[in-house]
PyMOL Python script that loads the backbone (N, CA, C, O; Angstrom):
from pymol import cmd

cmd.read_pdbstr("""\
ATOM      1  N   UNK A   1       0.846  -1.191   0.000  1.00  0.00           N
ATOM      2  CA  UNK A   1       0.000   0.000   0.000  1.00  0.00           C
ATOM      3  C   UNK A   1       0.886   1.248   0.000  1.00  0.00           C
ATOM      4  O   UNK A   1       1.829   1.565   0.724  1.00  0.00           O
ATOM      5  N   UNK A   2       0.351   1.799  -0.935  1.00  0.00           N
ATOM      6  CA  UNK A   2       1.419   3.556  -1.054  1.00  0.00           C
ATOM      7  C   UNK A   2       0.840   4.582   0.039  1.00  0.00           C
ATOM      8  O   UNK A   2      -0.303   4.801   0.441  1.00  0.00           O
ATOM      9  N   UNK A   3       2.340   5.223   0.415  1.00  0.00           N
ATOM     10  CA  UNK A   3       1.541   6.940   1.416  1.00  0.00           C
ATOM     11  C   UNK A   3       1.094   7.639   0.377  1.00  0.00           C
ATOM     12  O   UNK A   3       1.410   7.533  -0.808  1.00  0.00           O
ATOM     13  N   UNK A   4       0.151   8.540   1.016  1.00  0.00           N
ATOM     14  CA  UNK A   4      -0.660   9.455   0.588  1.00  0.00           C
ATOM     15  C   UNK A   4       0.276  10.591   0.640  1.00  0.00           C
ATOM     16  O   UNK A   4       0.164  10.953   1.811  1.00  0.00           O
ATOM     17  N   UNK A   5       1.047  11.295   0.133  1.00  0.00           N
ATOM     18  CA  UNK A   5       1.906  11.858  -0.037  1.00  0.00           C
ATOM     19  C   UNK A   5       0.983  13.425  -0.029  1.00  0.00           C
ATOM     20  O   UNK A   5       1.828  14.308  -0.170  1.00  0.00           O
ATOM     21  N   UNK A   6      -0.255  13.975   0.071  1.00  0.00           N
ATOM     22  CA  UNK A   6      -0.559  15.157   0.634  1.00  0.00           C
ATOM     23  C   UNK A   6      -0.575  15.541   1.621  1.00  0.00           C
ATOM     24  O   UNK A   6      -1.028  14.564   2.217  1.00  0.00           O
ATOM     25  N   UNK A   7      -0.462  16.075   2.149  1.00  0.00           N
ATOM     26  CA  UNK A   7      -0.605  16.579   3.500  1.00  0.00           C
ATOM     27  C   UNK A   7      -2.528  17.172   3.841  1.00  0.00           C
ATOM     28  O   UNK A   7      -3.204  17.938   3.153  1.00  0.00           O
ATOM     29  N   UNK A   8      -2.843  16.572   4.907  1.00  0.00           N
ATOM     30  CA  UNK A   8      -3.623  16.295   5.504  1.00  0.00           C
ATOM     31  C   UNK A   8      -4.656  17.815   5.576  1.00  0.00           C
ATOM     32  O   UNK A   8      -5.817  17.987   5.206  1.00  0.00           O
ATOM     33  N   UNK A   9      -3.610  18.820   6.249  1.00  0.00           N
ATOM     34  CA  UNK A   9      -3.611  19.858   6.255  1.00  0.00           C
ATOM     35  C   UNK A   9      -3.785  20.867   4.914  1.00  0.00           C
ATOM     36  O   UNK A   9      -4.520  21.854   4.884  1.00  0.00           O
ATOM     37  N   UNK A  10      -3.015  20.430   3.917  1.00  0.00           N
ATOM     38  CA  UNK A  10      -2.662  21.218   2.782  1.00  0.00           C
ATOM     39  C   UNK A  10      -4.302  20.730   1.830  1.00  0.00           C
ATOM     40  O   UNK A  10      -4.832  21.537   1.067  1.00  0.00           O
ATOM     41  N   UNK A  11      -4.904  19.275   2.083  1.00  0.00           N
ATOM     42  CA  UNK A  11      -5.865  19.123   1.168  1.00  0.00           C
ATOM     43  C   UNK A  11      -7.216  19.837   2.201  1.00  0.00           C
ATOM     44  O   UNK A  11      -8.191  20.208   1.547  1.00  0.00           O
ATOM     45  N   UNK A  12      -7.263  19.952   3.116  1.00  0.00           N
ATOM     46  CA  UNK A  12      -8.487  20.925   4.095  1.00  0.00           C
ATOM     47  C   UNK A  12      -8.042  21.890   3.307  1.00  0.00           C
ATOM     48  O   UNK A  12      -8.558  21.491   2.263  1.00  0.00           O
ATOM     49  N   UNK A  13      -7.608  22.633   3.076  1.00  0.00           N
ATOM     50  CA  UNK A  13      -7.081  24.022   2.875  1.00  0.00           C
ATOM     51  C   UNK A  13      -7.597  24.095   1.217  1.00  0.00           C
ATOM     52  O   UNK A  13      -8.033  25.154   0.765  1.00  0.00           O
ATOM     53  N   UNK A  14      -7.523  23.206   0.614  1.00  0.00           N
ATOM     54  CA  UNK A  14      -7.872  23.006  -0.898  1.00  0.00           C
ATOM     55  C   UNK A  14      -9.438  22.884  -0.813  1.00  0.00           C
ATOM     56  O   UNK A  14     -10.143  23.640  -1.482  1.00  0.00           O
ATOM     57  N   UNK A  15      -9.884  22.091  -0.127  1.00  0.00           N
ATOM     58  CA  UNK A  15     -11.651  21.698  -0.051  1.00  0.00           C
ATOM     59  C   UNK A  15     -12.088  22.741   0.584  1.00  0.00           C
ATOM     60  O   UNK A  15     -13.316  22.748   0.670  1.00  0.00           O
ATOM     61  N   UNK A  16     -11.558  23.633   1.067  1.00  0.00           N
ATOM     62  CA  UNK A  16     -12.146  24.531   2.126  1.00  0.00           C
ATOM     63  C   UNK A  16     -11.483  25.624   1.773  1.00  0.00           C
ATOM     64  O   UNK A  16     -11.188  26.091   2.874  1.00  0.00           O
ATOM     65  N   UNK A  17     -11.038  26.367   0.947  1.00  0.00           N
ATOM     66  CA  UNK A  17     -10.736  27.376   0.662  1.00  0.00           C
ATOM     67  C   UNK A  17     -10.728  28.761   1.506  1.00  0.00           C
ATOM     68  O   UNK A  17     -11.764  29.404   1.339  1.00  0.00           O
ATOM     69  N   UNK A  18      -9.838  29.324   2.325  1.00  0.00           N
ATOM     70  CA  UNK A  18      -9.742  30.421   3.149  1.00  0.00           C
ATOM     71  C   UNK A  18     -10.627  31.715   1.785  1.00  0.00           C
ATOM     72  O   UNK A  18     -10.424  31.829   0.576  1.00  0.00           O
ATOM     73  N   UNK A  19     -11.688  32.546   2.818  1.00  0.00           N
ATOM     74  CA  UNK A  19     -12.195  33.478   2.116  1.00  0.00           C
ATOM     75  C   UNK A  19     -11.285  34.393   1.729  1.00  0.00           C
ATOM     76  O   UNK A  19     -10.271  34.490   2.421  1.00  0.00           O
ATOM     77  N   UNK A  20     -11.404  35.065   0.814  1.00  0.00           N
ATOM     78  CA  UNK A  20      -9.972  35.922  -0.052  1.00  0.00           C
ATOM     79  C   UNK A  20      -8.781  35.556  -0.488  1.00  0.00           C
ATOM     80  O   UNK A  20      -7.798  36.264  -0.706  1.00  0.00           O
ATOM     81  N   UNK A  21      -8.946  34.164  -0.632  1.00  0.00           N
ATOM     82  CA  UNK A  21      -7.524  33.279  -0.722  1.00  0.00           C
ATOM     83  C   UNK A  21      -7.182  33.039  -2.021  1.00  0.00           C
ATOM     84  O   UNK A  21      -8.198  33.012  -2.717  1.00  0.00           O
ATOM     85  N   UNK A  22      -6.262  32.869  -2.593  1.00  0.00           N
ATOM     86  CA  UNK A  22      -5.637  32.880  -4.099  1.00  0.00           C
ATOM     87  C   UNK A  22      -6.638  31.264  -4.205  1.00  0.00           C
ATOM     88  O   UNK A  22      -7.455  30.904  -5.053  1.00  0.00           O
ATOM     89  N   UNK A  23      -6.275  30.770  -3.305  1.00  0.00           N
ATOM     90  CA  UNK A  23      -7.141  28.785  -3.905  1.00  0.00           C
ATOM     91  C   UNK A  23      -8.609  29.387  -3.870  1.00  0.00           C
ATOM     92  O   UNK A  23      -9.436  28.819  -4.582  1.00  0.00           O
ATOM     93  N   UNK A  24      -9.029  30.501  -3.100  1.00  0.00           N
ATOM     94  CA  UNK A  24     -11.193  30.683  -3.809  1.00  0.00           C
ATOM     95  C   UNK A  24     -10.993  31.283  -4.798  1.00  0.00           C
ATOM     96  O   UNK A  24     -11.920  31.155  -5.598  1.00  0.00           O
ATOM     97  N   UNK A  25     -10.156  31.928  -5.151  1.00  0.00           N
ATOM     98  CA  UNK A  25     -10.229  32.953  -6.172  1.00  0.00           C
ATOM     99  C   UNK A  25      -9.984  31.691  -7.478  1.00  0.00           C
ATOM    100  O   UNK A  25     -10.690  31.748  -8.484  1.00  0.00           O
ATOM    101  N   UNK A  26      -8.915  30.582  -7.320  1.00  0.00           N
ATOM    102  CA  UNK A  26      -9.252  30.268  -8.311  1.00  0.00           C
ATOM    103  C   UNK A  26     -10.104  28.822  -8.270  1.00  0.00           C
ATOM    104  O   UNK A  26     -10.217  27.945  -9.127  1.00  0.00           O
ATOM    105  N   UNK A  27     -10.471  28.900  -7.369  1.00  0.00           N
ATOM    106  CA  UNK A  27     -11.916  28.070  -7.613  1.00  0.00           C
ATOM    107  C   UNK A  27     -13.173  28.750  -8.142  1.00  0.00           C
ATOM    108  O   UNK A  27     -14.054  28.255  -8.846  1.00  0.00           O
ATOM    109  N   UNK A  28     -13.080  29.901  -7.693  1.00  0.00           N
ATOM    110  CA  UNK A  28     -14.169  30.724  -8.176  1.00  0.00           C
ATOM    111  C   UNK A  28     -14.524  31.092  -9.941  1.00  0.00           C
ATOM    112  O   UNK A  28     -15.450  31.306 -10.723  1.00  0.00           O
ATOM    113  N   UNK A  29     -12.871  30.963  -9.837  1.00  0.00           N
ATOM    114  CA  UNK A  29     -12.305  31.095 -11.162  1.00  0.00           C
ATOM    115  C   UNK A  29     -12.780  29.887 -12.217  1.00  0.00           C
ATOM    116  O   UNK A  29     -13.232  29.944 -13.360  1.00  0.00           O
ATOM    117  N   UNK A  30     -12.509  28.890 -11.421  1.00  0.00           N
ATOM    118  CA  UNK A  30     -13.283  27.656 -12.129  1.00  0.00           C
ATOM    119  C   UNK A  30     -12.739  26.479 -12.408  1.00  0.00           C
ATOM    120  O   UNK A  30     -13.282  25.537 -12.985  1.00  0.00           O
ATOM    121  N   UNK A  31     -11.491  26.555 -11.927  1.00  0.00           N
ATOM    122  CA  UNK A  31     -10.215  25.632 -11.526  1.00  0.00           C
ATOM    123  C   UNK A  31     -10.912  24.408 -10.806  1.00  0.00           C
ATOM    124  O   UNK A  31     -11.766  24.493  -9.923  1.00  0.00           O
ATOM    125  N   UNK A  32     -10.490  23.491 -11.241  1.00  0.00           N
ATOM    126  CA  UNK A  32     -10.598  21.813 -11.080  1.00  0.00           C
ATOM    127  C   UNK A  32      -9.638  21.853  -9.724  1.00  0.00           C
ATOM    128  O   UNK A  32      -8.416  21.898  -9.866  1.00  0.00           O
ATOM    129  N   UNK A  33     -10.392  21.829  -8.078  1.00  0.00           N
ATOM    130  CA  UNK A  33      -9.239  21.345  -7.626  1.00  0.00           C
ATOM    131  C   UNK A  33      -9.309  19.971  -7.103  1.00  0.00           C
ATOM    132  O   UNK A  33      -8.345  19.420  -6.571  1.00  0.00           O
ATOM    133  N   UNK A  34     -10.656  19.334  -7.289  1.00  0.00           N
ATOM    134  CA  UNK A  34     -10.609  18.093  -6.865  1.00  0.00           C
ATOM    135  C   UNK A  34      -9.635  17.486  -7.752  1.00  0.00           C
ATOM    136  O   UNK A  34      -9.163  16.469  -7.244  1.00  0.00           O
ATOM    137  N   UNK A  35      -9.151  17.765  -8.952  1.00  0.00           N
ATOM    138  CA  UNK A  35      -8.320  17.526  -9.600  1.00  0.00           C
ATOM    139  C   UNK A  35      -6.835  17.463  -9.164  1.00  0.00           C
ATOM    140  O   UNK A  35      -6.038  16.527  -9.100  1.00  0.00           O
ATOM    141  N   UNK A  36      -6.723  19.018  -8.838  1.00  0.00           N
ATOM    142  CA  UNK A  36      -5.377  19.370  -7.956  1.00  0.00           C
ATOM    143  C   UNK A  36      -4.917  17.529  -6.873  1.00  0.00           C
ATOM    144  O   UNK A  36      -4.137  16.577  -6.836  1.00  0.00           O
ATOM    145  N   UNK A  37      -5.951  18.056  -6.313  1.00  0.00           N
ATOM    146  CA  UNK A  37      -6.038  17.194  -4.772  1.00  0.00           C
ATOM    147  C   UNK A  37      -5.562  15.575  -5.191  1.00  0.00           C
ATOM    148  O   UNK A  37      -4.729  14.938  -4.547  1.00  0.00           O
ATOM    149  N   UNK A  38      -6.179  15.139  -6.236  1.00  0.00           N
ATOM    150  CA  UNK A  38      -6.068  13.437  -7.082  1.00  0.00           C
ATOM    151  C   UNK A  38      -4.682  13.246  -7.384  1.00  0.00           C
ATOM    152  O   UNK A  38      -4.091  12.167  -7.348  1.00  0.00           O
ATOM    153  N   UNK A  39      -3.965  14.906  -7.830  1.00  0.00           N
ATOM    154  CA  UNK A  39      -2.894  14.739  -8.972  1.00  0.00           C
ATOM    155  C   UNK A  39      -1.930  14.809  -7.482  1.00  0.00           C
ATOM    156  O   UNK A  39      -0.946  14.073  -7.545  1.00  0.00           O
ATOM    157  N   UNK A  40      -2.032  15.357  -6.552  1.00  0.00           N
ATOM    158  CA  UNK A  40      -1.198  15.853  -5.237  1.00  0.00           C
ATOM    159  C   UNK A  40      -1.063  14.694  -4.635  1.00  0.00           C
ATOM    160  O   UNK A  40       0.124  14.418  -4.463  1.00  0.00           O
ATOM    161  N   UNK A  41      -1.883  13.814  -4.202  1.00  0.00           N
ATOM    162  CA  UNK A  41      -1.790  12.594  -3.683  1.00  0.00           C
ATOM    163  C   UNK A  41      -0.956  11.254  -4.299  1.00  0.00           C
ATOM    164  O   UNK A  41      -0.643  10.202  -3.741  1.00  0.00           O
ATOM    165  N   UNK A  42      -0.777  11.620  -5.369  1.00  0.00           N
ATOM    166  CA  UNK A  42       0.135  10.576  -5.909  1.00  0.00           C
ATOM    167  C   UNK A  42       1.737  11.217  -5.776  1.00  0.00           C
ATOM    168  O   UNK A  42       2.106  12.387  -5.876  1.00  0.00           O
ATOM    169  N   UNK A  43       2.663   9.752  -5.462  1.00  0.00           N
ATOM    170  CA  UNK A  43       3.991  10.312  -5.657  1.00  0.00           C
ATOM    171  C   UNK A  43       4.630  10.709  -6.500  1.00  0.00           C
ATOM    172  O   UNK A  43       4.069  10.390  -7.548  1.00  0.00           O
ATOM    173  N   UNK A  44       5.892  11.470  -6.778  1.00  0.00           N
ATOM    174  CA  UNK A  44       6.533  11.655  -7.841  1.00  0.00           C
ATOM    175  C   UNK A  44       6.683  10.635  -8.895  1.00  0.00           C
ATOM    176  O   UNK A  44       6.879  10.893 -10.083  1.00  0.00           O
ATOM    177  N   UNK A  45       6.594   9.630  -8.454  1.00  0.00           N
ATOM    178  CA  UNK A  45       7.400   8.767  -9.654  1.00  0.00           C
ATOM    179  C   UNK A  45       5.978   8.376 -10.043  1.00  0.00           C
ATOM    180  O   UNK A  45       6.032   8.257 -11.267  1.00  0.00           O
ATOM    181  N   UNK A  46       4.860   8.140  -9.682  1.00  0.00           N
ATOM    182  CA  UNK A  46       3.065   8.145 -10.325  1.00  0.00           C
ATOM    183  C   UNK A  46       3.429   9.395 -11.186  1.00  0.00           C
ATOM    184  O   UNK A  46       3.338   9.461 -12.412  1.00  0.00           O
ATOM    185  N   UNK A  47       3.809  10.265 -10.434  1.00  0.00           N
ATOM    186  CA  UNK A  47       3.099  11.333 -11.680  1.00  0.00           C
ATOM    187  C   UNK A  47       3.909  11.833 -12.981  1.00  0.00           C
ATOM    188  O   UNK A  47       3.335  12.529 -13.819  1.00  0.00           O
ATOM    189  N   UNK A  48       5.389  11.422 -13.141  1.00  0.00           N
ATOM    190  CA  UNK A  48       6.013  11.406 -14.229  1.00  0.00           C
ATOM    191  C   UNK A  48       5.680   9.680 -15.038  1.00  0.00           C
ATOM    192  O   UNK A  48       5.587   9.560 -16.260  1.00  0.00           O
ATOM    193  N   UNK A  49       5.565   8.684 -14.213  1.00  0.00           N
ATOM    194  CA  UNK A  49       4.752   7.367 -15.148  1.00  0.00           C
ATOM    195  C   UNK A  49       3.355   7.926 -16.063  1.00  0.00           C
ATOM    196  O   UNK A  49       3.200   7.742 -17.271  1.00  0.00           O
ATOM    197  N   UNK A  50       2.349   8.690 -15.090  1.00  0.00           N
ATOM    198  CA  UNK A  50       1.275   9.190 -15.922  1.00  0.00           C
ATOM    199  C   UNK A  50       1.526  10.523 -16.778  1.00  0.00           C
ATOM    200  O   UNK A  50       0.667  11.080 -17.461  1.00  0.00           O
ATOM    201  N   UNK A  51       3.029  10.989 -16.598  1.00  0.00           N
ATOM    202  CA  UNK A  51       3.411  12.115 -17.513  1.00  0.00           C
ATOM    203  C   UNK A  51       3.782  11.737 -19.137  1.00  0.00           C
ATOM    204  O   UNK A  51       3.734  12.365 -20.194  1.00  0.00           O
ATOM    205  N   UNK A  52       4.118  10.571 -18.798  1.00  0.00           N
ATOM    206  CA  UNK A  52       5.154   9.500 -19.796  1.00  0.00           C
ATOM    207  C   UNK A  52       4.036   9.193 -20.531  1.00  0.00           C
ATOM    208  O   UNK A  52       3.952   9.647 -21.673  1.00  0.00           O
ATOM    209  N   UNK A  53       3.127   8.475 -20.064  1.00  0.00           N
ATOM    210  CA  UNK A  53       1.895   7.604 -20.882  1.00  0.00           C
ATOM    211  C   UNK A  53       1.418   8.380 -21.852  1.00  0.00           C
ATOM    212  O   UNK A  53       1.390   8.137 -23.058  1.00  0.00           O
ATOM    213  N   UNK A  54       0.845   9.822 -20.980  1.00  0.00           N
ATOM    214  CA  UNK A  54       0.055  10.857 -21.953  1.00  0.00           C
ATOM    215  C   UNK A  54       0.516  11.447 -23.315  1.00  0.00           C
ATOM    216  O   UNK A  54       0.075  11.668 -24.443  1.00  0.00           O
ATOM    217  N   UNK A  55       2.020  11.621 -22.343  1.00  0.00           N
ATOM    218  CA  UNK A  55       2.878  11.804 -23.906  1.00  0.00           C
ATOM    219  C   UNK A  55       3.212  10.918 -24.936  1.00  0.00           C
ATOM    220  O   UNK A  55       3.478  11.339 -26.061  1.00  0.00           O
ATOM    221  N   UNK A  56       3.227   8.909 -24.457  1.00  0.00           N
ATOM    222  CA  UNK A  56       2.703   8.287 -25.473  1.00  0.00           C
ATOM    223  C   UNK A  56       1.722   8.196 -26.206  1.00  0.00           C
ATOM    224  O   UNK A  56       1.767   7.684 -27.324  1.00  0.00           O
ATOM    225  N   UNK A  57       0.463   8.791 -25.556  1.00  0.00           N
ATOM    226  CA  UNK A  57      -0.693   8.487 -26.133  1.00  0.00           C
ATOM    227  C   UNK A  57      -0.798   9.918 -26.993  1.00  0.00           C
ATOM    228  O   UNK A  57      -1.912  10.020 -27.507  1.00  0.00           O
ATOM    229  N   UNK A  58      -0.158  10.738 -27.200  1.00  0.00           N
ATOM    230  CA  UNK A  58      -0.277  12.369 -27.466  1.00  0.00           C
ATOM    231  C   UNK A  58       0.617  12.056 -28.862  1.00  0.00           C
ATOM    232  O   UNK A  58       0.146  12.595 -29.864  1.00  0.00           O
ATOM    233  N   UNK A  59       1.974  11.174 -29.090  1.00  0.00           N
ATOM    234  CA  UNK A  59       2.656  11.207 -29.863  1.00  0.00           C
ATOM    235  C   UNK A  59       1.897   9.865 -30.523  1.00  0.00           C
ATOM    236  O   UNK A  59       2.491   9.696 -31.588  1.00  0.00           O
ATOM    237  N   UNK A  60       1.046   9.010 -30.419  1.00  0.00           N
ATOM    238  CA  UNK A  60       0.728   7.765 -31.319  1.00  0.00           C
ATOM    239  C   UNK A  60      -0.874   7.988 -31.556  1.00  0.00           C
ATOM    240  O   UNK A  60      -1.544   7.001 -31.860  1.00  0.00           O
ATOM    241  N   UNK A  61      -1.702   9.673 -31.380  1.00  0.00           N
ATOM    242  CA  UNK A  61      -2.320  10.439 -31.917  1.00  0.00           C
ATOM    243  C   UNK A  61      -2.169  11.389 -33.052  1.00  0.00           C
ATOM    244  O   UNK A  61      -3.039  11.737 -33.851  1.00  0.00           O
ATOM    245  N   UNK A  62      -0.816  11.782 -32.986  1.00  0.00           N
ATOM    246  CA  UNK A  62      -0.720  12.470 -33.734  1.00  0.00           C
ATOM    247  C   UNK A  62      -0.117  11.834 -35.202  1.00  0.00           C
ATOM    248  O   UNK A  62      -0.284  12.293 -36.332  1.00  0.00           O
ATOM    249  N   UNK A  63       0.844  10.295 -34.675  1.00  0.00           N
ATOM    250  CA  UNK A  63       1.168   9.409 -35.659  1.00  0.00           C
ATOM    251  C   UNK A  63      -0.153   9.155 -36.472  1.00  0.00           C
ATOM    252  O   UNK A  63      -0.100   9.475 -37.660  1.00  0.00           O
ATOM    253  N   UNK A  64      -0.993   8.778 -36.136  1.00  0.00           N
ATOM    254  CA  UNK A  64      -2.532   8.345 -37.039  1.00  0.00           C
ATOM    255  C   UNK A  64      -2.550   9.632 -37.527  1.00  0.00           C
ATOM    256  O   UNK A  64      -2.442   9.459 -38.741  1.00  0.00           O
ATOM    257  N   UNK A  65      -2.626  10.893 -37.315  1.00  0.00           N
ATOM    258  CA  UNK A  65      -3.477  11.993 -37.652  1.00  0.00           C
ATOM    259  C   UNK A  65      -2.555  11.706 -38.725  1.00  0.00           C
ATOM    260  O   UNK A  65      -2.974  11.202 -39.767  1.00  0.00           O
ATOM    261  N   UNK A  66      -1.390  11.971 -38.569  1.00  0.00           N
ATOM    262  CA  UNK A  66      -0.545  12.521 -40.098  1.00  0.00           C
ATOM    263  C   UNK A  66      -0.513  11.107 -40.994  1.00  0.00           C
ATOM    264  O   UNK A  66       0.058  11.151 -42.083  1.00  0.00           O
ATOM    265  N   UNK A  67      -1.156   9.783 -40.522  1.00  0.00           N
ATOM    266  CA  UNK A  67      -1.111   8.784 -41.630  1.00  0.00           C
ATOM    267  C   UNK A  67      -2.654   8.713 -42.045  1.00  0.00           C
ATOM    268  O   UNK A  67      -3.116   7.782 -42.705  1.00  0.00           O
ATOM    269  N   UNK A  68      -3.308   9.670 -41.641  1.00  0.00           N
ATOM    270  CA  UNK A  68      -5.002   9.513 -42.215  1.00  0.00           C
ATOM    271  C   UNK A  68      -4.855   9.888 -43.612  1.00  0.00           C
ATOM    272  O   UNK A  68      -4.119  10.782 -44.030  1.00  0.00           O
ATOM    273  N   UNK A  69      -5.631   9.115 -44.321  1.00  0.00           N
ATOM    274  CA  UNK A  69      -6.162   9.478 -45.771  1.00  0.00           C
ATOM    275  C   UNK A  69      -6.741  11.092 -46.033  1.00  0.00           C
ATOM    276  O   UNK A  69      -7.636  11.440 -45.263  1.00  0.00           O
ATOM    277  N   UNK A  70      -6.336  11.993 -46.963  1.00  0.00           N
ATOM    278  CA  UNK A  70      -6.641  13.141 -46.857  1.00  0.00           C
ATOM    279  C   UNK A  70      -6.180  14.425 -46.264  1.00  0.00           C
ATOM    280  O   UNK A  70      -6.437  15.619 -46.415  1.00  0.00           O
ATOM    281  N   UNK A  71      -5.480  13.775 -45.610  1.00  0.00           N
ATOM    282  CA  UNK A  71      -4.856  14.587 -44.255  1.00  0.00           C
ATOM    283  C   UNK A  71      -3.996  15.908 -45.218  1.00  0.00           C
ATOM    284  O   UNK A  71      -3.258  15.532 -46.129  1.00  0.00           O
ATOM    285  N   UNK A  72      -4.110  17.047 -45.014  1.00  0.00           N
ATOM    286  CA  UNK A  72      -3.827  18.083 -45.766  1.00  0.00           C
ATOM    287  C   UNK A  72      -2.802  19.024 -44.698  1.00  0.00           C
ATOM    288  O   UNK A  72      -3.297  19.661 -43.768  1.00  0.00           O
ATOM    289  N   UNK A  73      -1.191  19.012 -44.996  1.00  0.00           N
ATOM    290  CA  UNK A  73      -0.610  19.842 -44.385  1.00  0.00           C
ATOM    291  C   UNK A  73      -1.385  20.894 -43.777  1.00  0.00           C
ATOM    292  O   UNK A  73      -2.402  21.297 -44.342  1.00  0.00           O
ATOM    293  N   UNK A  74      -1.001  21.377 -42.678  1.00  0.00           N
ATOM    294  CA  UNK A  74      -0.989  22.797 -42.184  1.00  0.00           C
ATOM    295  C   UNK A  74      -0.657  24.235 -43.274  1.00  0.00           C
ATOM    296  O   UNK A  74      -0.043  24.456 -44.318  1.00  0.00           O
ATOM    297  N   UNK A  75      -1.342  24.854 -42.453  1.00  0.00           N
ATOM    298  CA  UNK A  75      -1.404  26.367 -43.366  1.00  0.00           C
ATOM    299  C   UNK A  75      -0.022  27.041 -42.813  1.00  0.00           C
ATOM    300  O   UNK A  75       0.405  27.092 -41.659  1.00  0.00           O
ATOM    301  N   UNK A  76       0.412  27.435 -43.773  1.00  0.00           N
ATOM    302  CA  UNK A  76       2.009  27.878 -43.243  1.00  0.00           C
ATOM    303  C   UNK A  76       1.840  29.572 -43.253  1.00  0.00           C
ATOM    304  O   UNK A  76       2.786  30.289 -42.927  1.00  0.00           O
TER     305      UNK A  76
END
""", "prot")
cmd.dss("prot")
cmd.show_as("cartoon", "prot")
cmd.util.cbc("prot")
cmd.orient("prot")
């Protein structure tokens, strides 16, 4: 079983946002922080493995795009 590598303290502070605080402002704003909070809880080495993947899946997206039928260069 892995630690929870947030601090206990630091995720109250995220769910609960101090009034006038840069974290309401950008919740207010419209900022994902249950997001924050998911991505915070994992360790370093989780979050460069799920850094790695995306960028596989980002580079073997864009491989199909440029082997699709039709596919018409960019406007230069």
């Amino acid at each position: 079983m892995r630690q929870n590598t947030l601090d206990p303290e630091v995720e109250q502070r995220l769910r609960e946002p101090p009034p006038g605080s840069a974290i309401e402002a950008a919740r207010t704003f419209g900022i994902d922080l249950t997001l924050l909070i998911e991505r915070l809880r994992l360790t370093p080495d989780e979050r460069v493995r799920r850094l790695q993947q995306a960028m596989i899946t980002v580079a073997q997206i864009r491989g199909a795009a440029h082997r699709a039928p039709g596919r018409h260069p960019p406007d230069q």
